[in-house]
C-alpha positions in Angstrom: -48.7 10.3 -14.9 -52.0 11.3 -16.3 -51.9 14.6 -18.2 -53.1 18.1 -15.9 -56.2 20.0 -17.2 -55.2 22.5 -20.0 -56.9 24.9 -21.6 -58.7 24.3 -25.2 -56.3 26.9 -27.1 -53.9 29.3 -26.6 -50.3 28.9 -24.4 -50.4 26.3 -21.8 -53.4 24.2 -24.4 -50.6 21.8 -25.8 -48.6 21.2 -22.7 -48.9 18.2 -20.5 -46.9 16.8 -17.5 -46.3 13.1 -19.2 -42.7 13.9 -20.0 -40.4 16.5 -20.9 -37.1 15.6 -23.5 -34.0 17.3 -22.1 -31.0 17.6 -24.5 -27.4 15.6 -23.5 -24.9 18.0 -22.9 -21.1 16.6 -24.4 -18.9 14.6 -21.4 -16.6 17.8 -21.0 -19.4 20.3 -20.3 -20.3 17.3 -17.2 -17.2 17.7 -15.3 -16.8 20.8 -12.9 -16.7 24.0 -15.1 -13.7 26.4 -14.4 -15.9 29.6 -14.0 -13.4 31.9 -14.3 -12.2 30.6 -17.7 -15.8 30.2 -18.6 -16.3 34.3 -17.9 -14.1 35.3 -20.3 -15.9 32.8 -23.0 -19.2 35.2 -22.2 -20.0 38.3 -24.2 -22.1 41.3 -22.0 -25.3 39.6 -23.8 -24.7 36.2 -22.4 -24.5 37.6 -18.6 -27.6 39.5 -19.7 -29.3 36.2 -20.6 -28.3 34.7 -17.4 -30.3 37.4 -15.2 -32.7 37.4 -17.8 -33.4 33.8 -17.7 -33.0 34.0 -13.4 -35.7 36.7 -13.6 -38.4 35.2 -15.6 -38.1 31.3 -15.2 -37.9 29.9 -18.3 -37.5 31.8 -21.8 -38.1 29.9 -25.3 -36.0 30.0 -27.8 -37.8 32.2 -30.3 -38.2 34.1 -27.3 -34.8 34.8 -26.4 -34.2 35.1 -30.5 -36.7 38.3 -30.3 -35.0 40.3 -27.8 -31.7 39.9 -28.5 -30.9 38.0 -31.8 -31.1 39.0 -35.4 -32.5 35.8 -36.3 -33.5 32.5 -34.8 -30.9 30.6 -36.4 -28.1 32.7 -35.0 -29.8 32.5 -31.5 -30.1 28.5 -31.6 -26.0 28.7 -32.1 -25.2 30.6 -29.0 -28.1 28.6 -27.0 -26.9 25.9 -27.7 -23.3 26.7 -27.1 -24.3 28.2 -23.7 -26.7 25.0 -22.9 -23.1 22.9 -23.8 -21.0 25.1 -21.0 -23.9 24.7 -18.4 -24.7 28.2 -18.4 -28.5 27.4 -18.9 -30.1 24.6 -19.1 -33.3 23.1 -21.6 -35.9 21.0 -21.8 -38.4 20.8 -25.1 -42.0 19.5 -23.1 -44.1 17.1 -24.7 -46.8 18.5 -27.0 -50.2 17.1 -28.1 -49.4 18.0 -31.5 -46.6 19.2 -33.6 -43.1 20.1 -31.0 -42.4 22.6 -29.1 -39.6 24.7 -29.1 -36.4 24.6 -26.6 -37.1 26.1 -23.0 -34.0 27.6 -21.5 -33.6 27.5 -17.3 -30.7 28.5 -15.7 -28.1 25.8 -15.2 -25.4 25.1 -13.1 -22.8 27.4 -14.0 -24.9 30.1 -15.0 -26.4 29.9 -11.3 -22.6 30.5 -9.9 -21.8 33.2 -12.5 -24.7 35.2 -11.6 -24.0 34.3 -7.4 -20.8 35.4 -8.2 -21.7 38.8 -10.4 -23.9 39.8 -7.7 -21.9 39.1 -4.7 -24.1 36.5 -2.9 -23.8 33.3 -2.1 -25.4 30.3 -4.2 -28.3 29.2 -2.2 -29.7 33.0 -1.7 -30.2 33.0 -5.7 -32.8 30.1 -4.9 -31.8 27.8 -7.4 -31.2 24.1 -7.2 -29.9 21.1 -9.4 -33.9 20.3 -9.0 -34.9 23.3 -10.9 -35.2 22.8 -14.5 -37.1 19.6 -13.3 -39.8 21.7 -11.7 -40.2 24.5 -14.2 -40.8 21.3 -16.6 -43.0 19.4 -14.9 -45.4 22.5 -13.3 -48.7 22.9 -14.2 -48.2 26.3 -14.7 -45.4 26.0 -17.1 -47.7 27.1 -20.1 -49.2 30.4 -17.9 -45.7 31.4 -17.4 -44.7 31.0 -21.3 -47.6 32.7 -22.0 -46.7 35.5 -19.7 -43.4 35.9 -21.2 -44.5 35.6 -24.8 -47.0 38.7 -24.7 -44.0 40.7 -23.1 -41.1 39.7 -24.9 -43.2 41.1 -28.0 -43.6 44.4 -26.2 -39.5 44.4 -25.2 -38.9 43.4 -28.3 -40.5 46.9 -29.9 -37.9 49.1 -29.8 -35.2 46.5 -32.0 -37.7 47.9 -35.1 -39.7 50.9 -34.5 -37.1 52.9 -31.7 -39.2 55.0 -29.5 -41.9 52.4 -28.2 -41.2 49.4 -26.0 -40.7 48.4 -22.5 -38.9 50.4 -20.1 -39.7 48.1 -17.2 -40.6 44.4 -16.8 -40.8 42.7 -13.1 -41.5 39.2 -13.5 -44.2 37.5 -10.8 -41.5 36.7 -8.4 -40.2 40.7 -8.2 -43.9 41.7 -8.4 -44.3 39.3 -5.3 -41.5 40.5 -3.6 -42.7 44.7 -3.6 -46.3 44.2 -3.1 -47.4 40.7 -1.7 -48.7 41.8 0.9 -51.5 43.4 -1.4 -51.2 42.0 -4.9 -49.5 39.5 -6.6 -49.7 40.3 -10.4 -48.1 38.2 -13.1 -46.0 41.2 -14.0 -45.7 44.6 -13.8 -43.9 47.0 -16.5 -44.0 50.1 -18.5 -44.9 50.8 -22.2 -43.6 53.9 -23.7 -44.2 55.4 -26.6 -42.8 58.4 -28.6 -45.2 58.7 -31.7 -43.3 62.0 -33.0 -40.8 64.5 -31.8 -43.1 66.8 -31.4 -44.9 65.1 -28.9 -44.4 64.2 -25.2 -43.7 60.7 -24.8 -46.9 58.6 -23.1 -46.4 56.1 -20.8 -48.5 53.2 -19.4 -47.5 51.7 -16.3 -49.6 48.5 -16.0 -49.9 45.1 -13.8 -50.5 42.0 -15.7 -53.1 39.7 -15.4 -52.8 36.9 -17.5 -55.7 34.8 -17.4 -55.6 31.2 -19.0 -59.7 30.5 -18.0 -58.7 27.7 -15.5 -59.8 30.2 -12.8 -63.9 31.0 -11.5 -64.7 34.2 -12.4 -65.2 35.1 -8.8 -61.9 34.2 -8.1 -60.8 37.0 -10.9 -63.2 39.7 -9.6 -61.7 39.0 -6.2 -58.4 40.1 -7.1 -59.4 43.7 -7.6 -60.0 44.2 -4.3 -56.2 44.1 -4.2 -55.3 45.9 -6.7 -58.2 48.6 -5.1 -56.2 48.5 -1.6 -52.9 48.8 -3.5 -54.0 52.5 -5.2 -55.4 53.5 -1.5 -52.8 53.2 0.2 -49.8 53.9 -2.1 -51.4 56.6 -3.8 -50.3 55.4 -7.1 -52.5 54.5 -10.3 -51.2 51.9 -12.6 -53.8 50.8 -15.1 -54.4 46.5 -14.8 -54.3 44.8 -18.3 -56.3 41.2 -18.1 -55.3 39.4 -20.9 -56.8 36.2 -21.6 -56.9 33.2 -24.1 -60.3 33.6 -26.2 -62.5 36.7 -27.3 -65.4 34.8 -25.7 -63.2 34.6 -21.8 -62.9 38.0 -22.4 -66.8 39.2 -23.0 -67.3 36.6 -19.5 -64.5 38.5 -17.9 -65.9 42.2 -19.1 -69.6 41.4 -18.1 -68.4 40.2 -14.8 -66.0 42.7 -13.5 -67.2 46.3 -15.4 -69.4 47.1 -12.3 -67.1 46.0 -9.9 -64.3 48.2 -11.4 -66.0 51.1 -11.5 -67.4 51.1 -8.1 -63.1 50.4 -7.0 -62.2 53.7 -9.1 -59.8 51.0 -10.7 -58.6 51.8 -15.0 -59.0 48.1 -16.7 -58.8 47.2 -19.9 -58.9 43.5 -21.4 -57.4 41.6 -24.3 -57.2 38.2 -25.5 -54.8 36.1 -27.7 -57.7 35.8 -30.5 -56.9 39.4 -30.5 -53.4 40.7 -29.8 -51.3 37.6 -31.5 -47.7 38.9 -32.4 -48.5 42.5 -32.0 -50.1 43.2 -28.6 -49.4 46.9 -28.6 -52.0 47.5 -31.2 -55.7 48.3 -31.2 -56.6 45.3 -29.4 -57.4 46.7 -25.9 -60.6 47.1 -24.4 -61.1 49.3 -21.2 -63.9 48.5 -18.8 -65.8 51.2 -19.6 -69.5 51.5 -21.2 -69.4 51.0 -25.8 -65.7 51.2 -25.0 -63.7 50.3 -28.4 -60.9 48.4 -28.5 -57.6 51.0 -28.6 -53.9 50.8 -28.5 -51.5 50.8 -25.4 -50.4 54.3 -26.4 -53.8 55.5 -26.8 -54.9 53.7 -22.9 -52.0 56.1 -21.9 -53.2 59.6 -23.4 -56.6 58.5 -22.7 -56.8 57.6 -18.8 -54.9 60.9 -17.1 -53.3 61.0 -13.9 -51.4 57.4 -14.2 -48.7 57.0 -11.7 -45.7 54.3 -11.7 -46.6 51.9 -8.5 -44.9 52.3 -5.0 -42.4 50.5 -4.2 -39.9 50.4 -7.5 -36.9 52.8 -6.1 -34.2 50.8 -5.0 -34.0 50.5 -0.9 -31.0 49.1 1.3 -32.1 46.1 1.1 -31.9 45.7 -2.4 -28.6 43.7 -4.1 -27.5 43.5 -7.6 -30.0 40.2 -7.6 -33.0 41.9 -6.8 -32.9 44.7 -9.0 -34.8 44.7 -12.1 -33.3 43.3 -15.2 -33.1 45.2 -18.9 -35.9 44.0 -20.5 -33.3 44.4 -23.6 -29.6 43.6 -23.9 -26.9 45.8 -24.3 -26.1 47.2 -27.2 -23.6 45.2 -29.7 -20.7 48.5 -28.7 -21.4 47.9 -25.3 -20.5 44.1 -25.6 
């Protein structure tokens, strides 16, 4: 199969479609699981995992290692001891250079744990023997890491400076289900920060729009008609981030939709991975606004007033257990 366009750097630039490694599971962990016994194997973080990993697709490794591990050694142990159980599956893609590290999908008995946790029946969690299959062989598989890579960062905050972090992270798929009528964002979550205790907290509730350049810059300014209906009619002002892979995207992306933005009364601001690297909470944020200088996420909070979480977030009656939003942290080692 002929590798799938990619960009030049950034996530998704190394991926391709040729072939994906999975790793053997042990002839026990092939035979039907007893998920009963297997449930009192699993610590509080482990059924955390499995939501989290059901939420957002696929999580890598050092991924999973930053929101909930001490180190990435002592993550790769229980990974792998939860990969053995068929609580999640992996796959490690083919790279053009170097490896890349495990992907983690839920597996069999992880799907019929969480069924089972949430009171519903298998085939409404949507997942199939088929699925770790797809998630490795989709061109989008390196947008999605990249999406989840910039946010586990954020979620990750609060494990080392307490008071700044996530308080919300819908992936696409709970993004699509509120609003996809309107918008379909990449994600949707809130930053908060507490810089002293003599301040009020800020907080920036924000779509995501991560942009890997494979998409005309038409088709990017086109989405803010969306995101303009969305404020309209819900009466609700998140800002939209744009993140995107190079500093040079992002000047394209700023000269194309600063006019456009202000004419929808919409609060942008853009990024890109040249920029924000391991720490995208810093000063790496640009809003679409005229000899604007790149700022913080805290300081896009106490700078644009009158921001307003989005419509649609309060759980309704016909929300389960499955469809409400995940912790974008685990609980806490007492907890467990």
């Amino acid at each position: 199969m002929p590798a799938l366009p990619r960009p030049a750097s950034g996530p998704g630039s190394r991926y391709t479609a040729r072939a994906a490694t999975t790793r053997p599971r042990p002839a026990p962990a092939r035979r039907h699981t007893d998920i009963v016994a297997l449930t009192h194997r699993l610590t509080t973080r482990d059924l955390w995992l499995t939501a989290m990993v059901h939420e957002h697709r696929v999580l890598t490794a050092p991924q999973i290692a930053r929101l909930a591990f001490s180190t990435l050694r002592s993550a790769q142990r229980r990974l792998r001891t939860l990969h053995q159980h068929a609580v999640l599956d992996s796959f490690r893609p083919l790279v053009q250079t170097g490896s890349a590290p495990e992907h983690y999908t839920l597996g069999p008995a992880g799907a019929t744990l969480l069924a089972a946790h949430t009171g519903c029946e298998l085939p409404v969690l949507g997942w199939r023997p088929t699925a770790t299959g797809r998630i490795a062989y989709s061109p989008s598989l390196g947008h999605d890491v990249g999406v989840n890579e910039l946010l586990t960062h954020l979620a990750a905050r609060p494990r080392h400076h307490p008071g700044s972090g996530l308080a919300l992270w819908l992936s696409e798929r709970s993004c699509a289900r509120r609003w996809d009528d309107m918008i379909r964002p990449d994600a949707y979550a809130h930053w908060h920060d507490l810089p002293s205790t003599t301040e009020s907290p800020y907080q920036l509730p924000f779509f995501l729009e991560y942009d890997t350049g494979t998409q005309p810059l038409a088709r990017v300014e086109a989405k803010l008609d969306g995101y303009a209906t969305f404020a309209t009619s819900t009466g609700t002002h998140p800002v939209l981030l744009i993140h995107t892979r190079t500093a040079s995207r992002d000047r394209a992306i700023r000269h194309r939709l600063a006019q456009p933005a202000r004419d929808r009364g919409l609060r942008v601001a853009t990024s890109s991975l040249d920029f924000t690297t391991d720490n995208p909470w810093g000063p790496w944020w640009a809003p679409l606004e005229p000899a604007a200088r790149r700022t913080s996420l805290t300081a896009l909070a106490a700078h644009w007033t009158g921001l307003t979480p989005a419509a649609g977030l309060e759980p309704t009656d016909a929300d389960t257990a499955l469809t409400l939003p995940v912790s974008p942290l685990p609980p806490t080692a007492q907890a467990s």
